[in-house]
N, CA, C and O atoms as a printed pandas DataFrame, in Angstrom:
     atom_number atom_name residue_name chain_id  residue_number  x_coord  y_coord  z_coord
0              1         N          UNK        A               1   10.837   -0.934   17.187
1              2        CA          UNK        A               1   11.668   -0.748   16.021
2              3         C          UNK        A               1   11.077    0.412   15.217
3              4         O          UNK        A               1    9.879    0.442   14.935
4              5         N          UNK        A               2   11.895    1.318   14.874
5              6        CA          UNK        A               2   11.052    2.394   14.025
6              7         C          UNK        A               2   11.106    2.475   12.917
7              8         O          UNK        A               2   12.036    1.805   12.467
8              9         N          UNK        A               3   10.348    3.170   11.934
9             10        CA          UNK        A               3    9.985    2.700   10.843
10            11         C          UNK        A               3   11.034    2.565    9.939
11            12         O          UNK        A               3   10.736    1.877    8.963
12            13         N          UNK        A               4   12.409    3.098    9.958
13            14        CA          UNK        A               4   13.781    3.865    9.198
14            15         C          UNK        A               4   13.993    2.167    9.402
15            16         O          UNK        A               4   13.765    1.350    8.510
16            17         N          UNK        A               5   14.535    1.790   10.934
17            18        CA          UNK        A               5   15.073    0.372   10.829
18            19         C          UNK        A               5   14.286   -0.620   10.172
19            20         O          UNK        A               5   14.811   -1.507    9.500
20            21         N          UNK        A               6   13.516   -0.556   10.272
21            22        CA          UNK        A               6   11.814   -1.604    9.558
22            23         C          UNK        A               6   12.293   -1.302    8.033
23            24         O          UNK        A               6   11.972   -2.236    7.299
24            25         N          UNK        A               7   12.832   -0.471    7.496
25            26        CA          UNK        A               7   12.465   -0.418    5.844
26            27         C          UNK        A               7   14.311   -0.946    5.507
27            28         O          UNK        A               7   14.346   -1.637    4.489
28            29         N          UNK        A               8   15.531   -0.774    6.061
29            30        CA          UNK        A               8   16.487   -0.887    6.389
30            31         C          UNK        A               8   16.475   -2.471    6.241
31            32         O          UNK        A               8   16.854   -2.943    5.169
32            33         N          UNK        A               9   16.151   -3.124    7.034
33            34        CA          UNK        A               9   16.120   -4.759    7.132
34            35         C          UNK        A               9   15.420   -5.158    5.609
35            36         O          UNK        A               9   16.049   -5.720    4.712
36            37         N          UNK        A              10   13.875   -4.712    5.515
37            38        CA          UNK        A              10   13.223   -5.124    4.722
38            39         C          UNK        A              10   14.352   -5.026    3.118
39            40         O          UNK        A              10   14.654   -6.062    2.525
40            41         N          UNK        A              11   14.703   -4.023    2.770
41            42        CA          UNK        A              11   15.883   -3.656    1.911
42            43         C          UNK        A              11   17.452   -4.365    1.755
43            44         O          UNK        A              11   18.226   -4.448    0.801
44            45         N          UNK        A              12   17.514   -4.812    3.125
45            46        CA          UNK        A              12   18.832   -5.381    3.188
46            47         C          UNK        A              12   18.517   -6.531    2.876
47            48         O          UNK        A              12   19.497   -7.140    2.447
48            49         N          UNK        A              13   17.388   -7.259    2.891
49            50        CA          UNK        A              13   16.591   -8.614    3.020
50            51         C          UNK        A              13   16.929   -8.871    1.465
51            52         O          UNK        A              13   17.834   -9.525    0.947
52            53         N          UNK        A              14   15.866   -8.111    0.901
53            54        CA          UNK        A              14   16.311   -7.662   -0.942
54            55         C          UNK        A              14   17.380   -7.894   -1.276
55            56         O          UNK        A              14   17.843   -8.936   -1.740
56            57         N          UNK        A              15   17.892   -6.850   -1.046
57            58        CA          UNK        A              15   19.071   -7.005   -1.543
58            59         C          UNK        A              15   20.472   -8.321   -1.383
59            60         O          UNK        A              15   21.567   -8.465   -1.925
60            61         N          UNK        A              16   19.722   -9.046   -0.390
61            62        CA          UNK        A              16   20.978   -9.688   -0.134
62            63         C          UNK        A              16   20.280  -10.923   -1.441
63            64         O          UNK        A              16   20.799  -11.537   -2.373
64            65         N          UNK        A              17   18.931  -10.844   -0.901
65            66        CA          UNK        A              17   18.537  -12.451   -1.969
66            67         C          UNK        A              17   18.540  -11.846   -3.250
67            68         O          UNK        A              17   18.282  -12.730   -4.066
68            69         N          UNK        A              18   18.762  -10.420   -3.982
69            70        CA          UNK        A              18   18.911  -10.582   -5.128
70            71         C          UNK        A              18   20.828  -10.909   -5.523
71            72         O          UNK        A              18   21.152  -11.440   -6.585
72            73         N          UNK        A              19   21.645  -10.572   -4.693
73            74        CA          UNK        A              19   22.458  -10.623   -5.093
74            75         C          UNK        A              19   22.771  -12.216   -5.253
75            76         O          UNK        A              19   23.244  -12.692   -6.285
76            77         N          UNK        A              20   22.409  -13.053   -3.970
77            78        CA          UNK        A              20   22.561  -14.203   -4.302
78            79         C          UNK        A              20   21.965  -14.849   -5.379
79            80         O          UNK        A              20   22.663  -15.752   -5.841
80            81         N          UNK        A              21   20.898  -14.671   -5.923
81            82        CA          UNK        A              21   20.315  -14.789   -7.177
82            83         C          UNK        A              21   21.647  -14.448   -8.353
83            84         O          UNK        A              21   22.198  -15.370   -8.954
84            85         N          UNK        A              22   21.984  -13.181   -8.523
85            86        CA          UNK        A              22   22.773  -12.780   -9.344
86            87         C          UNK        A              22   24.065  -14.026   -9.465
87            88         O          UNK        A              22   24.435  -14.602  -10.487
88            89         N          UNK        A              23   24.522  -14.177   -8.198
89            90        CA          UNK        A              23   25.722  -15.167   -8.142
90            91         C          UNK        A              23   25.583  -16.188   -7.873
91            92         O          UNK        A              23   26.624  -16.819   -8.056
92            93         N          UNK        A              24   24.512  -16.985   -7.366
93            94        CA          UNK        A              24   24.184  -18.201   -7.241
94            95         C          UNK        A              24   24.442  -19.117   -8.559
95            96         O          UNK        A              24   23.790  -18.941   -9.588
96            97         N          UNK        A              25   25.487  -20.145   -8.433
97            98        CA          UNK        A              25   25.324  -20.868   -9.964
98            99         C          UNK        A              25   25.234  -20.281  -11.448
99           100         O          UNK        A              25   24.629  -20.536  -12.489
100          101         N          UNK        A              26   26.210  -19.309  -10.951
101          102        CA          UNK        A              26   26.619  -18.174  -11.859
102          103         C          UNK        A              26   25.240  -17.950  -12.844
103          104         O          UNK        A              26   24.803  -18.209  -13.965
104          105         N          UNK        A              27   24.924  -17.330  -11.679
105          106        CA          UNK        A              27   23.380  -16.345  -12.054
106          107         C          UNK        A              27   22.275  -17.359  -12.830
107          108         O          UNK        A              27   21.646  -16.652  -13.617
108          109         N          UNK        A              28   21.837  -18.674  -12.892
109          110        CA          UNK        A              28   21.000  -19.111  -13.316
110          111         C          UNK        A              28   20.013  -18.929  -13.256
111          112         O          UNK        A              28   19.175  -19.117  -14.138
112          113         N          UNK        A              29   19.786  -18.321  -11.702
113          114        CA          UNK        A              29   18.456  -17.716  -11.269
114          115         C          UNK        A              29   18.531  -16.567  -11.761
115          116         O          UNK        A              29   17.498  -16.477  -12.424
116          117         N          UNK        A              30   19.111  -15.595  -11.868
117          118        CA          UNK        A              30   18.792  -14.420  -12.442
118          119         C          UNK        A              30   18.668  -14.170  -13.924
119          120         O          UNK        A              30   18.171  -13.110  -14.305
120          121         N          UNK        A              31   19.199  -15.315  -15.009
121          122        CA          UNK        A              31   18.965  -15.112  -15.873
122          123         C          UNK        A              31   17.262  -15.511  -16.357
123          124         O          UNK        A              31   16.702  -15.323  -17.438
124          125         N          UNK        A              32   16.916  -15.922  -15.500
125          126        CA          UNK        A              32   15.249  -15.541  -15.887
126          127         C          UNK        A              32   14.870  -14.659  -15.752
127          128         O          UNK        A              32   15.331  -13.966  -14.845
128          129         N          UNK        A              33   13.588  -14.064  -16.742
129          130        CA          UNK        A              33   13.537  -12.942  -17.290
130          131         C          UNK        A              33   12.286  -12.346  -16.390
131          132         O          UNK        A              33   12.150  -11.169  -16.723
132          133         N          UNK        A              34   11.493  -12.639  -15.559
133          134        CA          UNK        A              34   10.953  -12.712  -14.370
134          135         C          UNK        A              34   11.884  -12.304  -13.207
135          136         O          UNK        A              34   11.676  -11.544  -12.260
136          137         N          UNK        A              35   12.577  -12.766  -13.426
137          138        CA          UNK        A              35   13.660  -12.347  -11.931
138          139         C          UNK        A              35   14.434  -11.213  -12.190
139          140         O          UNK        A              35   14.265  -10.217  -11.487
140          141         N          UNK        A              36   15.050  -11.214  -12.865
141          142        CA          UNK        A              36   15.697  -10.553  -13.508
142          143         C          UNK        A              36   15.088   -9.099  -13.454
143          144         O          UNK        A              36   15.619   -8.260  -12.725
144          145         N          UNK        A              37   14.063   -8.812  -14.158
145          146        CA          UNK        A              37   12.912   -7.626  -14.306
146          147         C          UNK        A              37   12.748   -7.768  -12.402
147          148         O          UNK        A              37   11.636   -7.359  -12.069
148          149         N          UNK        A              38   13.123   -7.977  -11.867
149          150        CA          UNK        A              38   12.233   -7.753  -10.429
150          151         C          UNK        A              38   13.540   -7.422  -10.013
151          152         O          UNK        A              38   13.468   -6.349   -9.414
152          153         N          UNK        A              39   14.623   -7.810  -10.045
153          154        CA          UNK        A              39   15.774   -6.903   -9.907
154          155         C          UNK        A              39   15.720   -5.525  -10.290
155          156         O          UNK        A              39   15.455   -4.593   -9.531
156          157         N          UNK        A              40   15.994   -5.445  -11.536
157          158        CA          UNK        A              40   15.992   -4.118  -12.165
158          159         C          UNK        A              40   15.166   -2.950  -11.537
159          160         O          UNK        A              40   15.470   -1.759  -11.470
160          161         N          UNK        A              41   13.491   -3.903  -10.874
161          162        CA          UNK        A              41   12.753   -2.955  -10.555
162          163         C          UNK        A              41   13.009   -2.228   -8.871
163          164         O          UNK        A              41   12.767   -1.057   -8.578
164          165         N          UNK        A              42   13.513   -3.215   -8.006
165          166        CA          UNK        A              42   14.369   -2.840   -7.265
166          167         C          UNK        A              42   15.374   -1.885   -6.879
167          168         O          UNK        A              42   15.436   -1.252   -5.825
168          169         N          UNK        A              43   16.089   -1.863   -7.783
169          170        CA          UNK        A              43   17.307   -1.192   -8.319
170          171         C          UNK        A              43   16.857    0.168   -8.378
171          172         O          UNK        A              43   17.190    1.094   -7.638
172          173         N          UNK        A              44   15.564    0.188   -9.946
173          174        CA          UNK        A              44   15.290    1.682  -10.105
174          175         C          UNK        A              44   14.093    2.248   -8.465
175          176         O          UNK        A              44   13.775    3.350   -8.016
176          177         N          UNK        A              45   13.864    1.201   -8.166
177          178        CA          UNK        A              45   12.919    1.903   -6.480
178          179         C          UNK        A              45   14.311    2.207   -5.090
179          180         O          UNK        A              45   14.266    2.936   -4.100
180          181         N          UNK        A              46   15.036    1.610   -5.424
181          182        CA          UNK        A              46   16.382    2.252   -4.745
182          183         C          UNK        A              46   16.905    3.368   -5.277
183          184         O          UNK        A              46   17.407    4.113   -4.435
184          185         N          UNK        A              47   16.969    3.808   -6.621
185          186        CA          UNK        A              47   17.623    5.120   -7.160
186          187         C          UNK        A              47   16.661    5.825   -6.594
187          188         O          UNK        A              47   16.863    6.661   -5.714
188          189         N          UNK        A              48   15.281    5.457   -7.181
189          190        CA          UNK        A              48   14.408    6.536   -7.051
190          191         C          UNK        A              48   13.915    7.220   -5.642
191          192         O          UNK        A              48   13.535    8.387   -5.556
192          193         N          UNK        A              49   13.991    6.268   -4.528
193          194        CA          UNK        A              49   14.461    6.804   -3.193
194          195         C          UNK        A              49   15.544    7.552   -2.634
195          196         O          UNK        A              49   15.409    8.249   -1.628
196          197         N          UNK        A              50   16.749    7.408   -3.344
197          198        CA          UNK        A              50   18.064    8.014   -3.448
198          199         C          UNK        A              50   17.653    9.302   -3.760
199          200         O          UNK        A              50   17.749   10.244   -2.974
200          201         N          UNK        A              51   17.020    9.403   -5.325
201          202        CA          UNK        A              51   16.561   10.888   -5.325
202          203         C          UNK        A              51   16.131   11.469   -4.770
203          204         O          UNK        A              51   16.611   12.598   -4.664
204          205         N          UNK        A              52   14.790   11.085   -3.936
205          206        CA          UNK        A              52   13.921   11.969   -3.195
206          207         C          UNK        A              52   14.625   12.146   -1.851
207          208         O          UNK        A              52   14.286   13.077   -1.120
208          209         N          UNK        A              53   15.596   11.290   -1.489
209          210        CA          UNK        A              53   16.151   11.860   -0.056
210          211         C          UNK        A              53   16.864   13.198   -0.109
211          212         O          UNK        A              53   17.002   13.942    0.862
212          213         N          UNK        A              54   17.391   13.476   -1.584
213          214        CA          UNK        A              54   18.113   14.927   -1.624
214          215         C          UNK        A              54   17.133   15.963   -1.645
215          216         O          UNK        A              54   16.247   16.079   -2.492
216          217         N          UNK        A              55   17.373   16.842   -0.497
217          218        CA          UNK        A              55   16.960   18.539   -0.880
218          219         C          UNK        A              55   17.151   19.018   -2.344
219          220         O          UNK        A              55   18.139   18.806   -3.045
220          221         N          UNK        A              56   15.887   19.789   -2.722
221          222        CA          UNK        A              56   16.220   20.009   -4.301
222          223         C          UNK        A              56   17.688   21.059   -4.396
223          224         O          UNK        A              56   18.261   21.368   -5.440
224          225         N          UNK        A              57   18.031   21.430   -3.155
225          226        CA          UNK        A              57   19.069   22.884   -3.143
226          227         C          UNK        A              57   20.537   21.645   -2.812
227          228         O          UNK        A              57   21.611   22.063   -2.381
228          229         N          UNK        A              58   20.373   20.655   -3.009
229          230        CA          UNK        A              58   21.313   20.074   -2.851
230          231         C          UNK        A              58   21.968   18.904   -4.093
231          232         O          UNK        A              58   21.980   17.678   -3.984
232          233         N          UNK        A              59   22.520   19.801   -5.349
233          234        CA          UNK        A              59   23.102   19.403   -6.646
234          235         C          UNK        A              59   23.384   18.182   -6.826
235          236         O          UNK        A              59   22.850   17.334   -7.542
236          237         N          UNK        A              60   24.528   18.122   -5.921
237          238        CA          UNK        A              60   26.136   17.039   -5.904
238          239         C          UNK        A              60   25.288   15.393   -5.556
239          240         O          UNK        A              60   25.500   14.293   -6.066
240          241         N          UNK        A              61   24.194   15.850   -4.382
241          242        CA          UNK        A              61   23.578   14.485   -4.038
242          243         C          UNK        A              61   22.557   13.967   -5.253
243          244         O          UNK        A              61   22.430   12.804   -5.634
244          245         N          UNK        A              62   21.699   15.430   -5.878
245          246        CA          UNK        A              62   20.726   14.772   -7.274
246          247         C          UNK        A              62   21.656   13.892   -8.160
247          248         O          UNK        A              62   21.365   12.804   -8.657
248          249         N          UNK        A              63   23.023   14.681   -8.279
249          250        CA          UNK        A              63   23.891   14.171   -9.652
250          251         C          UNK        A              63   24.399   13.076   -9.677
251          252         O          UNK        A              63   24.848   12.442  -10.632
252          253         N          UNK        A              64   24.300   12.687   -7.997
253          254        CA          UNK        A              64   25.173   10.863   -7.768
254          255         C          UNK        A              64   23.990   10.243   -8.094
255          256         O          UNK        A              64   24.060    9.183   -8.714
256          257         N          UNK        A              65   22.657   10.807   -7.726
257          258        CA          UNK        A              65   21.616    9.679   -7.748
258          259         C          UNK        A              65   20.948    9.569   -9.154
259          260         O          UNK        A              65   20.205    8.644   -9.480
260          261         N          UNK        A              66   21.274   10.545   -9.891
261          262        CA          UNK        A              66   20.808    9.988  -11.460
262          263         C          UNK        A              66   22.628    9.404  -12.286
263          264         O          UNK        A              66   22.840    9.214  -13.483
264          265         N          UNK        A              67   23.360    9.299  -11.435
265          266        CA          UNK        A              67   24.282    8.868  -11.964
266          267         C          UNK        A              67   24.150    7.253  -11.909
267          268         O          UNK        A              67   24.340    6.522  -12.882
268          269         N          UNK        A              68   23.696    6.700  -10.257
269          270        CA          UNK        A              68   23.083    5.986  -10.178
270          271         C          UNK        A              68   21.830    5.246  -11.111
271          272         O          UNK        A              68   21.863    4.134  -11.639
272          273         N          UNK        A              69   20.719    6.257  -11.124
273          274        CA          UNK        A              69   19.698    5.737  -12.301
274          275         C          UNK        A              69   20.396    5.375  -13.597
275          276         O          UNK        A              69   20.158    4.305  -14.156
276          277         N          UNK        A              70   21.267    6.270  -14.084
277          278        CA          UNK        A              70   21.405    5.725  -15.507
278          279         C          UNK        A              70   22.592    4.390  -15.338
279          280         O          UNK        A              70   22.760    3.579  -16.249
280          281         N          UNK        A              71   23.013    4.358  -14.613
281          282        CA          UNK        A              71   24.005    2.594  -14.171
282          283         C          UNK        A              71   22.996    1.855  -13.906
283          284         O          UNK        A              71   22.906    0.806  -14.544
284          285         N          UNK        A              72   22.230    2.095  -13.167
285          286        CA          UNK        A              72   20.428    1.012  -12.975
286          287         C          UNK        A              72   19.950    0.612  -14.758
287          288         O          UNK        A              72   19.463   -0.503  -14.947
288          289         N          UNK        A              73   20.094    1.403  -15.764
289          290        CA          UNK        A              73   19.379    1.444  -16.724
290          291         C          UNK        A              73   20.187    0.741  -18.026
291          292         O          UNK        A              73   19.856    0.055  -18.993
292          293         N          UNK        A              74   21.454    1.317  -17.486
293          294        CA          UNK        A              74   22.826    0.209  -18.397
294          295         C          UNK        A              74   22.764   -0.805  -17.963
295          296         O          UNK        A              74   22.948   -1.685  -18.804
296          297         N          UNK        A              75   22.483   -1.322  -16.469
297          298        CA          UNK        A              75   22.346   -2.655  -16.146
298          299         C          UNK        A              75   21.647   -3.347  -17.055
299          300         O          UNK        A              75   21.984   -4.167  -17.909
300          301         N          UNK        A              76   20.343   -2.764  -16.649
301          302        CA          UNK        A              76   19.260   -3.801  -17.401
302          303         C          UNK        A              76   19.298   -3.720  -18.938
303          304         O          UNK        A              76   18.310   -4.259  -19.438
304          305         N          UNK        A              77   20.041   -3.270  -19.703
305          306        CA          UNK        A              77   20.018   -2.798  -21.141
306          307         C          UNK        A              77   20.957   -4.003  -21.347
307          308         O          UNK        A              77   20.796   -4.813  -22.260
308          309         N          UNK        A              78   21.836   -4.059  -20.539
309          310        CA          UNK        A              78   23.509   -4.668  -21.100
310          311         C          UNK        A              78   22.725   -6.395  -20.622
311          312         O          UNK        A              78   23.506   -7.268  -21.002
312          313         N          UNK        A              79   21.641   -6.931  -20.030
313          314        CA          UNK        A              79   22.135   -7.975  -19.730
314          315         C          UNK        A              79   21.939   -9.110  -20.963
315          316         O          UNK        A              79   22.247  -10.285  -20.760
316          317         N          UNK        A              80   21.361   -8.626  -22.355
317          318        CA          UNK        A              80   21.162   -9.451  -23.528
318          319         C          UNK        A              80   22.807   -9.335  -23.837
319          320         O          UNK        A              80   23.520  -10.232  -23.388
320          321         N          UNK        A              81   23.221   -8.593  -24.352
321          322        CA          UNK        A              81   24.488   -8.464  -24.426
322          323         C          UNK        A              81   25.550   -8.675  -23.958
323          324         O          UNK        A              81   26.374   -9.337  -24.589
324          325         N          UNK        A              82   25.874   -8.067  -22.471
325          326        CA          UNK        A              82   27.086   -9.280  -21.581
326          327         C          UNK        A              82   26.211   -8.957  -20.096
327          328         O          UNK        A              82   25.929   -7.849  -19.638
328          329         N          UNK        A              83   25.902  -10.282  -19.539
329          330        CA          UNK        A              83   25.128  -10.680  -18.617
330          331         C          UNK        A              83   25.694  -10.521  -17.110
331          332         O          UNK        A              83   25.123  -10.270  -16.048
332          333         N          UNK        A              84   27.527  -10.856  -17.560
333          334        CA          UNK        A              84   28.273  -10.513  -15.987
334          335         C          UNK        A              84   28.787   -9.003  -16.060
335          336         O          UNK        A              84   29.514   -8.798  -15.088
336          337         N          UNK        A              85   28.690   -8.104  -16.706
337          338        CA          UNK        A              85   28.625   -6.806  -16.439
338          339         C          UNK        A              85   27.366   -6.630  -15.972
339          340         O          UNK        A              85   27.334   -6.739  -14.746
340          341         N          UNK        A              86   26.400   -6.418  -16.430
341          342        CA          UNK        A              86   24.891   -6.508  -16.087
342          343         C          UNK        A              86   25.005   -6.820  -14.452
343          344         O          UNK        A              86   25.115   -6.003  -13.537
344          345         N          UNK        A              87   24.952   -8.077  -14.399
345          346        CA          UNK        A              87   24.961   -8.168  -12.909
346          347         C          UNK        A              87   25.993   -7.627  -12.241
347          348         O          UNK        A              87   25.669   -7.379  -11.080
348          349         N          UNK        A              88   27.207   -7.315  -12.522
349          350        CA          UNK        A              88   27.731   -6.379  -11.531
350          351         C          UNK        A              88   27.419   -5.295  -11.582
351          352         O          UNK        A              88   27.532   -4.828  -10.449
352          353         N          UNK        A              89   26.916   -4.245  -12.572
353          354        CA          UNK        A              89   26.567   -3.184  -12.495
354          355         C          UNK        A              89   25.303   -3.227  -11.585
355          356         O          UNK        A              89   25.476   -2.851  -10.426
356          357         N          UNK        A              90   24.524   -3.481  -11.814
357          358        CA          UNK        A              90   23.207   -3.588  -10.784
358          359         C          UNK        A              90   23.885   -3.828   -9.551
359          360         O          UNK        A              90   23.698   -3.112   -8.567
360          361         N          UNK        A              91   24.801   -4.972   -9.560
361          362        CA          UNK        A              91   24.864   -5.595   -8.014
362          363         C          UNK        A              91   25.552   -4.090   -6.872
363          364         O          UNK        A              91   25.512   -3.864   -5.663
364          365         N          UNK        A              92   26.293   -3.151   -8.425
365          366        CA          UNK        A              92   26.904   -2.527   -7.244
366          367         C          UNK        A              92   26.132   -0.566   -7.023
367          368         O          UNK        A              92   26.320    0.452   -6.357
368          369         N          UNK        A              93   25.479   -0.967   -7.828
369          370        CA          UNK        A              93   24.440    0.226   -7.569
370          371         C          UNK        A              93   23.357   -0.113   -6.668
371          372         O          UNK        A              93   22.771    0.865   -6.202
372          373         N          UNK        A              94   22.836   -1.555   -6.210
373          374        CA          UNK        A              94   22.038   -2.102   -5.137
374          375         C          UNK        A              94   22.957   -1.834   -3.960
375          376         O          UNK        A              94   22.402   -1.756   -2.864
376          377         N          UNK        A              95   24.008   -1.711   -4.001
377          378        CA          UNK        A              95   24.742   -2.431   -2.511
378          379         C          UNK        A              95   25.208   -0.442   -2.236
379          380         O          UNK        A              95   25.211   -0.024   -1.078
380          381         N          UNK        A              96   25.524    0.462   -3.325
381          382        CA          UNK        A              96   25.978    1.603   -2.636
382          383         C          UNK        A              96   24.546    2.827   -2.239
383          384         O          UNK        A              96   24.474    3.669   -1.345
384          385         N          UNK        A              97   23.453    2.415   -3.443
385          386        CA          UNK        A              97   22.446    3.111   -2.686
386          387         C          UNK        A              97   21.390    2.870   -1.507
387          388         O          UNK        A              97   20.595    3.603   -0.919
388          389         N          UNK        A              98   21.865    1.012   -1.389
389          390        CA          UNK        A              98   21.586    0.606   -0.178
390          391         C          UNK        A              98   22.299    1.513    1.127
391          392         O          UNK        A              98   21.763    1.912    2.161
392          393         N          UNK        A              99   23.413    1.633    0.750
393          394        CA          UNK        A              99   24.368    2.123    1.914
394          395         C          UNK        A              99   23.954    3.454    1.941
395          396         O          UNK        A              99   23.452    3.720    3.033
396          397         N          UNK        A             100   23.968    4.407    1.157
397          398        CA          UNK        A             100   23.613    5.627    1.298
398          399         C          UNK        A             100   22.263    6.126    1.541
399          400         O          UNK        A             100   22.046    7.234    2.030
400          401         N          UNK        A             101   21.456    5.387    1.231
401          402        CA          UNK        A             101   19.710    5.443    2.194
402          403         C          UNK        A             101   20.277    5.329    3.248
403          404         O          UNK        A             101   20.638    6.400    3.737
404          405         N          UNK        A             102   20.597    4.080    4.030
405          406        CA          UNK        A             102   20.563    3.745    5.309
406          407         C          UNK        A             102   21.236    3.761    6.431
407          408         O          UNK        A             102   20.912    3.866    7.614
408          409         N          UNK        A             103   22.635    3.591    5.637
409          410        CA          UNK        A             103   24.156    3.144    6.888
410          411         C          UNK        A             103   24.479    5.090    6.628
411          412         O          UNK        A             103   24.259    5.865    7.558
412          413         N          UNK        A             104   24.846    5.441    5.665
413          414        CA          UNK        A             104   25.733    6.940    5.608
414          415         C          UNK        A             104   24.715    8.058    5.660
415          416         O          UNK        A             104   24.145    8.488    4.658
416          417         N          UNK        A             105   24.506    8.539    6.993
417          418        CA          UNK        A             105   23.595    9.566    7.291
418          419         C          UNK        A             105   24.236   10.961    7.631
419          420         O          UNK        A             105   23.516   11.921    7.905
């Protein structure tokens, strides 16, 4: 298995148990503030991989991936305030920069 598929699983692994967290029993688990923060941190180590996969000569891909970071950053801002935006915003910035690391090459 090479290392691309090895980090691929490990990520998809993540991501799947945070989302179930998020929606499990309409997010009970995620509204702890422990979990929660380990999401978020997720999230921004997925943007922040997003970034570094772009060539610096390549604009359009930096601009999705800090478009990304700052939806990572409204996530975690918004979840005192409304908690099911929060988790969908995260849930769907986990699930498209999942896809664009790994599946859209």
């Amino acid at each position: 298995m090479g290392v691309l598929k090895g980090m691929f699983y490990v990520f998809l692994f993540l991501d799947l148990v945070s989302i179930f967290c998020f929606f499990f029993n309409k997010g009970k688990i995620a509204s702890n503030k422990i979990v929660f923060n380990a999401i978020g941190v997720l999230t921004f180590v997925l943007c922040f991989m997003l970034f570094s996969y772009y060539p610096n000569n390549n604009l359009i891909g930096k601009f999705i991936a800090s478009l990304f970071f700052i939806f990572g950053v409204a996530g975690v801002m918004l979840k005192e305030k409304n908690f099911l935006y929060a988790r969908l915003l995260l849930t769907v910035v986990i699930v498209f920069s999942t896809l664009r690391l790994f599946v859209i090459q």
